[in-house]
C-alpha positions as CSV (number, residue, x, y, z in Angstrom):
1,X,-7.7,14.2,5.2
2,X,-10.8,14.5,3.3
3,X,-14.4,11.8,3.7
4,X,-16.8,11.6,1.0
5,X,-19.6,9.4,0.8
6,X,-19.2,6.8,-2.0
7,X,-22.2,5.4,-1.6
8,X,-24.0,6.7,-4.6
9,X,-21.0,6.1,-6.8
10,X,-21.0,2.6,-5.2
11,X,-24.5,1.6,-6.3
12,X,-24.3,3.7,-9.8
13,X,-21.1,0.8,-10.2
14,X,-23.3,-1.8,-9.4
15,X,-26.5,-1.3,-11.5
16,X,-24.1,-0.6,-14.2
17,X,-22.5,-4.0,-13.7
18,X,-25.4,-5.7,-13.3
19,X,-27.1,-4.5,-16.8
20,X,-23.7,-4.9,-18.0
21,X,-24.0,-8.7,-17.5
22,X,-27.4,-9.2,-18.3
23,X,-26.5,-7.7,-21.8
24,X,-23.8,-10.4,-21.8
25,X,-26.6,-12.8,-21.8
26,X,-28.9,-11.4,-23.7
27,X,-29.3,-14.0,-26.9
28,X,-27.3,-12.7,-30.1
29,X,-30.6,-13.0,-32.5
30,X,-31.2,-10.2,-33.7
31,X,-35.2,-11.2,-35.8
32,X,-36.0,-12.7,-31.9
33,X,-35.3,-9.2,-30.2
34,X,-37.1,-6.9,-32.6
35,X,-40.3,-9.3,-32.2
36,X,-39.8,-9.5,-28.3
37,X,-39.4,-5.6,-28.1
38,X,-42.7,-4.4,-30.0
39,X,-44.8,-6.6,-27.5
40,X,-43.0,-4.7,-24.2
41,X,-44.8,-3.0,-21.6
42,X,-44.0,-0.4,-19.6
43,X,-43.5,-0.8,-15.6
44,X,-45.7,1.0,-13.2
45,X,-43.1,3.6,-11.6
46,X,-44.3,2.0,-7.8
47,X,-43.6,-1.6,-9.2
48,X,-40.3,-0.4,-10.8
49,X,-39.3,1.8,-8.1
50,X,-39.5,-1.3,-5.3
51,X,-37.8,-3.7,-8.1
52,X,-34.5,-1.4,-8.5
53,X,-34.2,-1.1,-4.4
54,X,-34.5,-5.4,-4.1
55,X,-32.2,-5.7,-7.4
56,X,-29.4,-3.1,-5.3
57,X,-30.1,-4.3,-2.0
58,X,-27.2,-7.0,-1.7
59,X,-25.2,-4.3,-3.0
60,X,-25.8,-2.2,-0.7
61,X,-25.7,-4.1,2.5
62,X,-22.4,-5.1,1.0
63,X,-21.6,-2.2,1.0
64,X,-22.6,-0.9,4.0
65,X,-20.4,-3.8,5.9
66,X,-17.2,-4.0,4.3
67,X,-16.7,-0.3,3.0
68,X,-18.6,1.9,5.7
69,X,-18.2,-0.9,8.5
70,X,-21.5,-1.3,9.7
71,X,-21.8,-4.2,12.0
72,X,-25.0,-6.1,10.6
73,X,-27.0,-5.4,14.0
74,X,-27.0,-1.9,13.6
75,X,-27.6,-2.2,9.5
76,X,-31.3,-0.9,10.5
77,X,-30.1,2.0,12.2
78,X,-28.5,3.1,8.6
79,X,-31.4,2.5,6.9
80,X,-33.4,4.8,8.9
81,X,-31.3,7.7,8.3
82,X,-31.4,6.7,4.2
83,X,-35.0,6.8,4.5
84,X,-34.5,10.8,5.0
85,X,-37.0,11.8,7.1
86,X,-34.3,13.1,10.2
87,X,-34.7,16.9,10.8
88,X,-32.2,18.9,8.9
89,X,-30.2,20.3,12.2
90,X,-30.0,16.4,14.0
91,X,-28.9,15.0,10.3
92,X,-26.2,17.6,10.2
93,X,-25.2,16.5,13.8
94,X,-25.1,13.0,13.0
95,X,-22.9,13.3,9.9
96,X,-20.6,15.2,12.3
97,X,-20.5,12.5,14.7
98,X,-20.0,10.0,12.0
99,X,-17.3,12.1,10.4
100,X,-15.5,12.1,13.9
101,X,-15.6,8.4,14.5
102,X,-14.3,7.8,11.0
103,X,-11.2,10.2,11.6
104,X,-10.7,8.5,15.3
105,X,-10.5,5.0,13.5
106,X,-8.5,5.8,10.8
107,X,-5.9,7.3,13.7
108,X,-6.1,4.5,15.1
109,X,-5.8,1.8,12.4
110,X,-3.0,3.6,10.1
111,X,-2.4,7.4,11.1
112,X,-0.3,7.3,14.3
113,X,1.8,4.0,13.4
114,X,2.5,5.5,10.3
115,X,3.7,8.6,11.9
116,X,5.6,6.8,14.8
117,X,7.5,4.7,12.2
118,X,8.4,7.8,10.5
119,X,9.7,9.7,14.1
120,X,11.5,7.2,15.4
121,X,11.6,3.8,13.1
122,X,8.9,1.9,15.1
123,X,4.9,1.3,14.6
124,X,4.3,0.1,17.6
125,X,6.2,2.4,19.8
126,X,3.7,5.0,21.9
127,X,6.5,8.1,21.1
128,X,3.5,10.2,19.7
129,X,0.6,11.1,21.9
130,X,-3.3,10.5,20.6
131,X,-4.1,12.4,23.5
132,X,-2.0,15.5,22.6
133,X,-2.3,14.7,18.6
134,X,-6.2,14.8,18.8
135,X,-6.0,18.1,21.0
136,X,-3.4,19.8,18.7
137,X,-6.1,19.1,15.4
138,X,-9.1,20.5,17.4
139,X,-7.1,23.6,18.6
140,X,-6.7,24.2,14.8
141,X,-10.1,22.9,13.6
142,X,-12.5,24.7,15.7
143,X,-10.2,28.2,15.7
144,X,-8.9,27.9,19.3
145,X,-5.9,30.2,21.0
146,X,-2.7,28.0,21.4
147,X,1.0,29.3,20.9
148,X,2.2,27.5,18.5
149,X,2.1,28.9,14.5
150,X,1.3,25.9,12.5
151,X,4.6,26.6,10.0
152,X,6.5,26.6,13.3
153,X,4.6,22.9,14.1
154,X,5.9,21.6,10.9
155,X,9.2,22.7,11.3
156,X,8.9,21.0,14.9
157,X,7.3,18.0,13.1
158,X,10.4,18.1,10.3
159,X,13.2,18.4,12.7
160,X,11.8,15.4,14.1
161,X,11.9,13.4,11.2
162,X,15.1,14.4,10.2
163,X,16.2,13.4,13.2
164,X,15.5,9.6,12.8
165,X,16.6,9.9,9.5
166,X,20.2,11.4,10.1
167,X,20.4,8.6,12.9
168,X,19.1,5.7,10.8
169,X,21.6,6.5,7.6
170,X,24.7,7.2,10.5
171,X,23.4,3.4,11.8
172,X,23.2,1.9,8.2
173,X,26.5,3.1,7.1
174,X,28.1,1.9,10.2
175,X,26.8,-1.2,9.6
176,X,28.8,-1.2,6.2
177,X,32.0,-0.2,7.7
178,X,31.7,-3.3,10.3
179,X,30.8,-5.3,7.2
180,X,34.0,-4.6,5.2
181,X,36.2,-6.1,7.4
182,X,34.5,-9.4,7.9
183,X,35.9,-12.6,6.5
184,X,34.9,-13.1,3.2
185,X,33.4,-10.1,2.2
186,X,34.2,-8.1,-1.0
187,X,33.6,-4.3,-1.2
188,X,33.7,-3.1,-4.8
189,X,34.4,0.7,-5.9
190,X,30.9,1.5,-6.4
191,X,30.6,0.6,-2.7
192,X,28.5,-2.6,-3.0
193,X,29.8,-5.3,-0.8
194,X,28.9,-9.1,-1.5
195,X,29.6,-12.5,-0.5
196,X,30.1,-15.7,-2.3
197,X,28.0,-18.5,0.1
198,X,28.2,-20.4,-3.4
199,X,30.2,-20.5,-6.3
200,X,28.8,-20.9,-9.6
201,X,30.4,-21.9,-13.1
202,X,27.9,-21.0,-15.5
203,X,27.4,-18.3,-17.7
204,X,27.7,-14.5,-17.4
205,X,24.6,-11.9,-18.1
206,X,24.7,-8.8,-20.0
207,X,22.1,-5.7,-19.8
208,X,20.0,-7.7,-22.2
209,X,20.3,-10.8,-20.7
210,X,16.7,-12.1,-18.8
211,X,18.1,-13.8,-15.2
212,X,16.2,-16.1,-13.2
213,X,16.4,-15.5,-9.7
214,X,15.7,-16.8,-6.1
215,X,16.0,-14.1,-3.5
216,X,15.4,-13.1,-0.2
217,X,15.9,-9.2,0.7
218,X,16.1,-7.8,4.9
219,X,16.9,-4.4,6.3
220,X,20.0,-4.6,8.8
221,X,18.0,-5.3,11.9
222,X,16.8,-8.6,10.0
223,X,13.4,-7.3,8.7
224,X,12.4,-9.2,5.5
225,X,10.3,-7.2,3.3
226,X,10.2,-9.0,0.1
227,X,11.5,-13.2,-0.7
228,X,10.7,-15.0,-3.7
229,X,11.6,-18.4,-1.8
230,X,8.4,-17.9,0.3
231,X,6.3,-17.0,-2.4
232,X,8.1,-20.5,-4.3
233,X,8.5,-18.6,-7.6
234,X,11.0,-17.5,-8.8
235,X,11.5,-13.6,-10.4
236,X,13.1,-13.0,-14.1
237,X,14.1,-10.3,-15.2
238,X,17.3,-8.4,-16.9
239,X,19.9,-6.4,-15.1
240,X,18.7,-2.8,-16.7
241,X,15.1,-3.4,-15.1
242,X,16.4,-3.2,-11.2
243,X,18.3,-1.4,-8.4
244,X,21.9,-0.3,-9.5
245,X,23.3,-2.6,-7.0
246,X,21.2,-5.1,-8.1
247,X,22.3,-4.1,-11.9
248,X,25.6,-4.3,-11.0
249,X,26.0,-7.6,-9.0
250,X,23.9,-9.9,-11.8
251,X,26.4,-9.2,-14.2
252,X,29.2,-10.7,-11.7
253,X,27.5,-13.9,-10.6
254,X,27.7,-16.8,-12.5
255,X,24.7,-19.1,-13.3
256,X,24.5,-20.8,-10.1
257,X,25.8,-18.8,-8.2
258,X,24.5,-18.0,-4.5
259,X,25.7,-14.3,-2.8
260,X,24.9,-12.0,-0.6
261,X,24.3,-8.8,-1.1
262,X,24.7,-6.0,0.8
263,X,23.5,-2.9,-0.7
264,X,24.5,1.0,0.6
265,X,21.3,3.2,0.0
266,X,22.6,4.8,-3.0
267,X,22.2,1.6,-4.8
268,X,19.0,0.8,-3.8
269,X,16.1,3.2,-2.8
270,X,18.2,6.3,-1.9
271,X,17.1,9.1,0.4
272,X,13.6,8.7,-0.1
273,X,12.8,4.8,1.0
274,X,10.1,2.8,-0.2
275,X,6.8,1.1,0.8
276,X,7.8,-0.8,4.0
277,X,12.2,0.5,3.3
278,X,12.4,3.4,5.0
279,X,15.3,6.3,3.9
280,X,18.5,6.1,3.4
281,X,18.0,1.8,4.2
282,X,21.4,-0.3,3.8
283,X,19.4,-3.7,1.7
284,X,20.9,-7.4,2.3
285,X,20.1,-9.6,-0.4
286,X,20.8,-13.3,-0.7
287,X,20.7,-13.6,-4.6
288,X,20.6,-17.7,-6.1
289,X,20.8,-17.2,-10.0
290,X,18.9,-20.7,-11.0
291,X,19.0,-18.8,-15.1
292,X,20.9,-17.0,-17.4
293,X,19.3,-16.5,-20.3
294,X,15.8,-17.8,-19.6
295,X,13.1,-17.5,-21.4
296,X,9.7,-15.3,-21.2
């Protein structure tokens, strides 16, 4: 993990930005500005110097709150380490400290859910230690003895990993076996299985063909990670433009047609996952087509 500061690069954006829309409203004549500019006079460098920190200080506080995540009662405390008169050795501890607090938050907002739901399928579950995760990085960090070899931790972290991911794909494709022999359900050569809930009568697409669709897409234990009926919009798009299964099953459904889908990982995002889909993920779909052949 890597922290940098981006506070300088934050307030070079914002005095940018700022002249940037004063030139905007700047006046266009050009006789006006050439007699305005011979009469300018310089700022004293005391008077401009004060007048640049009042013109960036919203900025800054801004910044300070939302991107650092100062809590305004302590914004003074900030202000009197930019001032720059703490000794060299206590500014060096103090950017230590910082950079330790920002690590432990980050562990705690994103890093150890994220590894959890990669171990074992679950964010919330307390599978993976912050106790023994924190003490495993400082062993490492500040040079410490311990016994294990850090290739032979990944390989431990791997195996792990693997693990869930064997076990998830052995659960998704027994999922699909149950699913072939329910009522109703058709199970094409390609392997994507489907289910008329409505049949339509309208016409058929081809690759070129833009569709209009409603659609609602889970993961086998019910999980909905994307639906266009709770956004209320519908999605358009044509048949080359998606996930094979997706590909294939909009050329089979007539215009007002309603289906399910049920999608092996191969037809959808395959061995590696994606965003909030994790690996090897069987995908459900119920797919209304409400247009074939819409427009742009």
């Amino acid at each position: 993990m890597k922290l940098r500061s981006l506070f300088v690069i934050a307030l070079a954006a914002c005095v940018c930005s700022a002249m940037a829309q004063k030139r905007k409203k700047a006046p266009k004549k050009a006789a006006t500005v050439e007699a305005a500019a011979t009469q300018i006079k310089p700022v004293g460098a005391e008077e401009f110097s004060y007048a640049m920190g009042v013109a960036q200080g919203s900025s800054l506080r801004d910044y300070l709150m939302k991107r650092e995540g100062v809590d305004s009662l302590y914004l003074g405390e900030a202000i009197k380490m930019m001032q720059g008169n703490t000794p060299k050795q206590q500014a060096q501890l103090i950017l230590a400290q910082a950079a330790g607090l920002k690590i432990a938050q980050m562990n705690d907002e994103r890093v150890i859910s994220e590894v959890n739901k990669a171990a074992t399928g679950k964010s919330d579950t307390t599978y993976m230690s912050k106790e023994a995760f924190v003490r495993g990085l400082a062993d490492v960090v500040l040079r410490r003895p311990h016994a294990l070899r850090e290739d032979s931790a990944q390989a431990i972290v791997e195996r792990q990993f693997n693990f869930y991911k064997n076990k998830y794909k052995l659960e998704n494709q027994a999922f699909l076996a149950a699913n072939k022999q329910k009522k109703g359900v058709v199970t094409l050569p390609s392997g994507l299985q489907y289910r008329i809930l409505k049949a339509g009568k309208g016409a058929l697409a081809t690759d070129s063909t833009l569709v209009e669709v409603n659609y609602e897409g889970r993961l086998t234990d019910g999980t909905i990670f994307d639906s266009s009926f709770k956004r209320g919009q519908t999605a358009k798009f044509k048949p080359t433009q998606v996930i094979k299964g997706w590909t294939e099953a909009l050329k089979l459904m007539p215009e007002g047609s309603t289906w399910e889908l049920y999608l092996p990982y191969n037809l959808a995002y395959g061995e590696k996952g994606t965003g909030s889909i994790p690996p090897y993920s069987t995908l459900i779909f119920k797919v209304e087509i409400v247009k074939v052949g819409a427009k742009e």
